[in-house]
N, C-alpha and C positions, 0 to 999 in steps of 0.2 A: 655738472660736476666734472671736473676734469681727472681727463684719465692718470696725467703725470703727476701730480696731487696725491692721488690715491696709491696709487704705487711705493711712492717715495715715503707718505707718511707710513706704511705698510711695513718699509724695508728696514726704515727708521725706528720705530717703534719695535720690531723683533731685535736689533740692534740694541735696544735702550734693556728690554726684557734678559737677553743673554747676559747681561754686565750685572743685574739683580738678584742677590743669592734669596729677593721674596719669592719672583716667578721663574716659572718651569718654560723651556723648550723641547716640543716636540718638533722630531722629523716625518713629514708623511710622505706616500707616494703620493700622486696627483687623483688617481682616484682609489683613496683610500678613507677610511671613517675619521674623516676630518671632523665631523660633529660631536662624535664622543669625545676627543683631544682637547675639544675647547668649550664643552660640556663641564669637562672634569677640570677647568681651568686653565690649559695648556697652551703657549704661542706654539703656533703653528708652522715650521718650514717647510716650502715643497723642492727637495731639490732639483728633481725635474725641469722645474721653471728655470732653476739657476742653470742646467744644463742650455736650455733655450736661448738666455739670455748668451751663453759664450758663443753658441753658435750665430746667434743673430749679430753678435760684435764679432764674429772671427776670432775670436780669443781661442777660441779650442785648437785653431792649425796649430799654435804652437804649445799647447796643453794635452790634445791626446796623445801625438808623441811622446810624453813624458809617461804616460799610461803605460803606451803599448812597451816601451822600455824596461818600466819595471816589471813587464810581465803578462799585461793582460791583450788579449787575443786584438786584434784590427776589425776583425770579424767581429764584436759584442756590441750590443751596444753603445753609440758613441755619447750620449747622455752621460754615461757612467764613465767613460774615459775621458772626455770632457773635464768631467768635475774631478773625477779625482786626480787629471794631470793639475787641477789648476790648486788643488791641496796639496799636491808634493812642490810647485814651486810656489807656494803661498801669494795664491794672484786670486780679483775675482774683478769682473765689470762692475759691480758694486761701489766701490773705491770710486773711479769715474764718474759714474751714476748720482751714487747720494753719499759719498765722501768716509764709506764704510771699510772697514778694513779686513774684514773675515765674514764668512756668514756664519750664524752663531752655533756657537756649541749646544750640542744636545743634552738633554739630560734620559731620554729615550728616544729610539729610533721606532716605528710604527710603518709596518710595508705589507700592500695585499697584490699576491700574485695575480690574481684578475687580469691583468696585462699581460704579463711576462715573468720569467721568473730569473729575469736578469737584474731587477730589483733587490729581489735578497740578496743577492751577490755584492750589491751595489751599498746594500746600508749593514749587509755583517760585516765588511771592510773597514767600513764609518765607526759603525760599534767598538769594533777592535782598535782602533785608534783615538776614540776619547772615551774607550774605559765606560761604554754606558749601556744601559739593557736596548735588545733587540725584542720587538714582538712580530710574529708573520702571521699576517691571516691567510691561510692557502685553498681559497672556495676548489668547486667542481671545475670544471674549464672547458671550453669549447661545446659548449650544451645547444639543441637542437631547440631543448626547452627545458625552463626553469622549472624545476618540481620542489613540491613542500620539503623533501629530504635534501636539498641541496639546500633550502634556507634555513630549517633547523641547523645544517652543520655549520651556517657559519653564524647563525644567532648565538652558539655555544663558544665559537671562536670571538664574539665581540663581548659576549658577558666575559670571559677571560681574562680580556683584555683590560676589561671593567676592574677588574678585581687587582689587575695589578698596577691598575692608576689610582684607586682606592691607594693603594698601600702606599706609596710614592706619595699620592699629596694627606696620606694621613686623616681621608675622611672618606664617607660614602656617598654615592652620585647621589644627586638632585634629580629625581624622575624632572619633574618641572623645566632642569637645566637642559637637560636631553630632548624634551620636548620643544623650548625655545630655538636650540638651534639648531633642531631640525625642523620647524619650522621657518625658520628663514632663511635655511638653506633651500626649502621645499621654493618658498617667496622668489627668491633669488634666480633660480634655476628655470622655474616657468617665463618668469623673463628674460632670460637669457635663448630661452628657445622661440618667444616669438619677435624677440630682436632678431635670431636668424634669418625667422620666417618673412617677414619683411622683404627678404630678396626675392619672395615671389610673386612682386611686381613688376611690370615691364615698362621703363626698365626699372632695376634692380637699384636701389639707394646705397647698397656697401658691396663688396667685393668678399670673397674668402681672407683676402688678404688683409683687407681691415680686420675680417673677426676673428684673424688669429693674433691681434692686438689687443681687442675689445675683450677677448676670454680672458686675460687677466686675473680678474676679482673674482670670476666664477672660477677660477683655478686656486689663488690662493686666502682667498676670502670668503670659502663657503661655509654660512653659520653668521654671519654677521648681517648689521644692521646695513654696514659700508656696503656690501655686494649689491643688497636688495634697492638701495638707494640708488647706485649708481646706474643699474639697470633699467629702473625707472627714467631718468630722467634721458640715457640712451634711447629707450623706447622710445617716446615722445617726440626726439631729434629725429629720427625714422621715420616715422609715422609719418611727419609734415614734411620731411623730403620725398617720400613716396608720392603721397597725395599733389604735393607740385613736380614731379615728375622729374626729379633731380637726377642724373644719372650717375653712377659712380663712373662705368666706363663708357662715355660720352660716343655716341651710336653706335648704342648695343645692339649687334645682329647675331650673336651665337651667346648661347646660354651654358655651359660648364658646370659640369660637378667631378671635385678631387677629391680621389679616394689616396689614403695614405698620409702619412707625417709632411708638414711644411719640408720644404728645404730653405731653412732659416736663415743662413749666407747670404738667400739669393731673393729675399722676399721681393726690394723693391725694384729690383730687373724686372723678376717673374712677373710682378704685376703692371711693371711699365708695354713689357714682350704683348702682355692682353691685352690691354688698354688699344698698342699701335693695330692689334688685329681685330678690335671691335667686339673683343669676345671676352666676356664676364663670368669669373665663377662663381655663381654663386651658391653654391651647396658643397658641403663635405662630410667626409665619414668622420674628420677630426676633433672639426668644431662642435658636435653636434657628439663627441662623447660625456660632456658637461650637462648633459638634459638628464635632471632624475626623476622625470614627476609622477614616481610611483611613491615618492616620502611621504608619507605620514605621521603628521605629531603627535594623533591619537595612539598610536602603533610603530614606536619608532625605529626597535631593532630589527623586528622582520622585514620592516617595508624599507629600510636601510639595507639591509641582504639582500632581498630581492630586486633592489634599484640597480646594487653596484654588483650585482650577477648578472642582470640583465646586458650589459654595454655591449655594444658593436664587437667587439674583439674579443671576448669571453664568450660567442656565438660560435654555431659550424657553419658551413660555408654555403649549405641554402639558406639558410636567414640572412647572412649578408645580400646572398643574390638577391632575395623578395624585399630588403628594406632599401639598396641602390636601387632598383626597378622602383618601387614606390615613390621615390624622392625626385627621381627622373620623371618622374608623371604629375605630383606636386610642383616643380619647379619649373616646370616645362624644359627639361635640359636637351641640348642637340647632340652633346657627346659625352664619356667620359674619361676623363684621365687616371694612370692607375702610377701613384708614385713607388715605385719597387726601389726600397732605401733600402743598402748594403749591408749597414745593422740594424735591423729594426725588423729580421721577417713577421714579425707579429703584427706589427700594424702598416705591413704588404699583402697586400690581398691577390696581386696577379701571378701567383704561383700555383695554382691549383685550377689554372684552368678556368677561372671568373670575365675575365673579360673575353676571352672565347664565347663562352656559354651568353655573358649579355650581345656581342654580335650577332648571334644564331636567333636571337629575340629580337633583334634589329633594332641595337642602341649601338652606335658606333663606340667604340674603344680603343686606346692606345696607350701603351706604355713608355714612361720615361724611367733612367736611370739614375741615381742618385744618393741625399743618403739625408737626415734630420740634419747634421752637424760638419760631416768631414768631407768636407768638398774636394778632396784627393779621390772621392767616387763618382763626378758630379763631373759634365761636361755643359759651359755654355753652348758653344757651337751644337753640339748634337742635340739636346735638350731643344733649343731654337727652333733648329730646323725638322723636329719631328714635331713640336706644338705647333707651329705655320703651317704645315703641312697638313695636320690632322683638321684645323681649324677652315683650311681652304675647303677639303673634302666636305664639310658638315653642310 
């Protein structure tokens, strides 16, 4: 199943829905109840990914600036400045892409702070500018451990939410619906994480840098037949490149795990820079926010709550430690890198003292500078010469 295929039809197809006064558009965050939105009928936008995609083409150099102009900080999130420079001057990679002209208008925005709560900022702006309801789900945050009273409150927050998609498409959910696609989101997602797992083979059959291509459909296709399909036949491609010894980074002698947001600008450097030092990453905190497989289709809202409460980044900062320690032992890693991105302290983990503490346990660590999108934070040269460096040491 090809990846470009699936996208295009994807982008196409919510393209075709926005122009239709029969279907609804929703906007979600990326880890947001994608299942209930298309449960209750809904195409799905994630603008996240559309943030991704500006940065992976450079379109944002000349789009945050138009952000930070009208007003919004350098320091926020550049996802959100990103996108919304490239809505004040009416541009998208899209156009390029699949010959699209806008990405589609909402008829509701759907955002759960889980991540950050630069999010709402990012879709009451949205809101306010095509005129269309906002809903926030705002779980517990930074939790040591998920407890029953943090999924009650947000099982209350998605019956809510229930009720006011109910009203909107004019019917009452489909337990059955709810169940189907959470179930193949559940489908989907398990394969998505032993597509991961796969890198820990020696050597490793994909790179970090492939699977922040490959997460794709687990990002905006979760709930569907297309995800679980696609990952399937991923699998498989895996599988028999592992077992014949395929390598991605052709002799691999140092093993990598990156913690933090791509720096999307700079993917195929990054991965050429590893490639020439023999050194493969194959583990991340990133890719591996996509894994839900606490869903259940018997049980859809709480085990939905307690999937998307559970993520890497909604954790405090010993669980992060014991789950990079554990992945480093899974994967056999020699070191790790810690991307501290300029907007994004939320999904920077080396501020508080983390990769200190994993050196004191004796996993080497090192930080680079940088940022998801706006490479006016982001140095080749230094970047370079502190990954060659680190990679010699290992």
């Amino acid at each position: 199943m090809d990846m470009k295929r699936v996208m295009k039809d994807y982008f196409l197809d919510l393209d075709q829905a926005s122009k239709d006064p029969e279907r609804k558009v929703a906007w979600c965050t990326s880890v947001g109840p994608a299942e209930i939105l298309r449960a209750m009928g809904f195409e799905v936008f994630f603008p996240e990914n559309h943030g991704a995609m500006l940065g992976a083409t450079r379109v944002c150099m000349d789009t945050i600036p138009k952000a930070n102009a009208m007003g919004y900080s350098p320091d926020i999130c550049s996802y959100l400045t990103s996108d919304v420079g490239a809505y004040l001057k009416g541009i998208t990679p899209l156009t390029k892409a699949y010959g699209i002209e806008s990405v589609p208008r909402p008829d509701i925005l759907v955002y759960n702070t889980n991540q950050c709560k630069d999010v709402m900022h990012w879709f009451e702006y949205f809101a306010h500018e095509f005129d269309a309801p906002v809903f926030g789900i705002h779980p517990p945050t930074h939790l040591p451990e998920v407890e029953e009273s943090h999924i009650a409150d947000v099982v209350k927050q998605f019956e809510e939410l229930i009720r006011v998609l109910e009203k909107m498409q004019g019917r009452a959910m489909r337990r059955e619906d709810l169940q189907r696609t959470c179930a193949l989101s559940k489908q989907a997602t398990d394969l998505w994480a032993e597509v991961l797992e796969t890198a820990m083979a020696r050597p490793s059959p994909l790179t970090f840098f492939d699977s922040t291509i490959y997460m794709g459909p687990i990002v905006v296709l979760r709930g569907t037949k297309v995800a679980r399909d696609y990952y399937r036949v991923l699998l498989t491609d895996l599988k028999i490149r592992a077992a014949a010894k395929v390598a991605a980074v052709p002799g691999e002698s140092k093993r990598i795990y990156w913690d933090g947001m791509p720096v999307w600008g700079r993917l195929r450097s990054m991965s050429e820079l590893f490639k020439a030092n023999h050194a493969c990453v194959v583990a991340s905190t990133y890719c591996n926010s996509w894994i839900f497989t606490d869903f259940d289709p018997a049980d859809p809202l709480p085990s939905m709550a307690y999937a998307y409460l559970k993520i890497f980044i909604n954790r405090n900062d010993q669980y992060k430690e014991d789950y990079i320690r554990k992945l480093v032992n899974e994967y056999s890693i020699d070191g790790v890198i810690f991307h501290d991105a300029k907007t994004c302290p939320n999904n920077s983990n080396s501020q508080y003292n983390l990769p200190s503490r994993l050196r004191k346990g004796g996993i080497p660590a090192v930080i680079i500078n940088g940022d998801l999108c706006d490479l006016r934070c982001y140095s080749d040269e230094q970047s370079s010469t502190v990954i060659e460096a680190f990679v010699e040491t290992l």
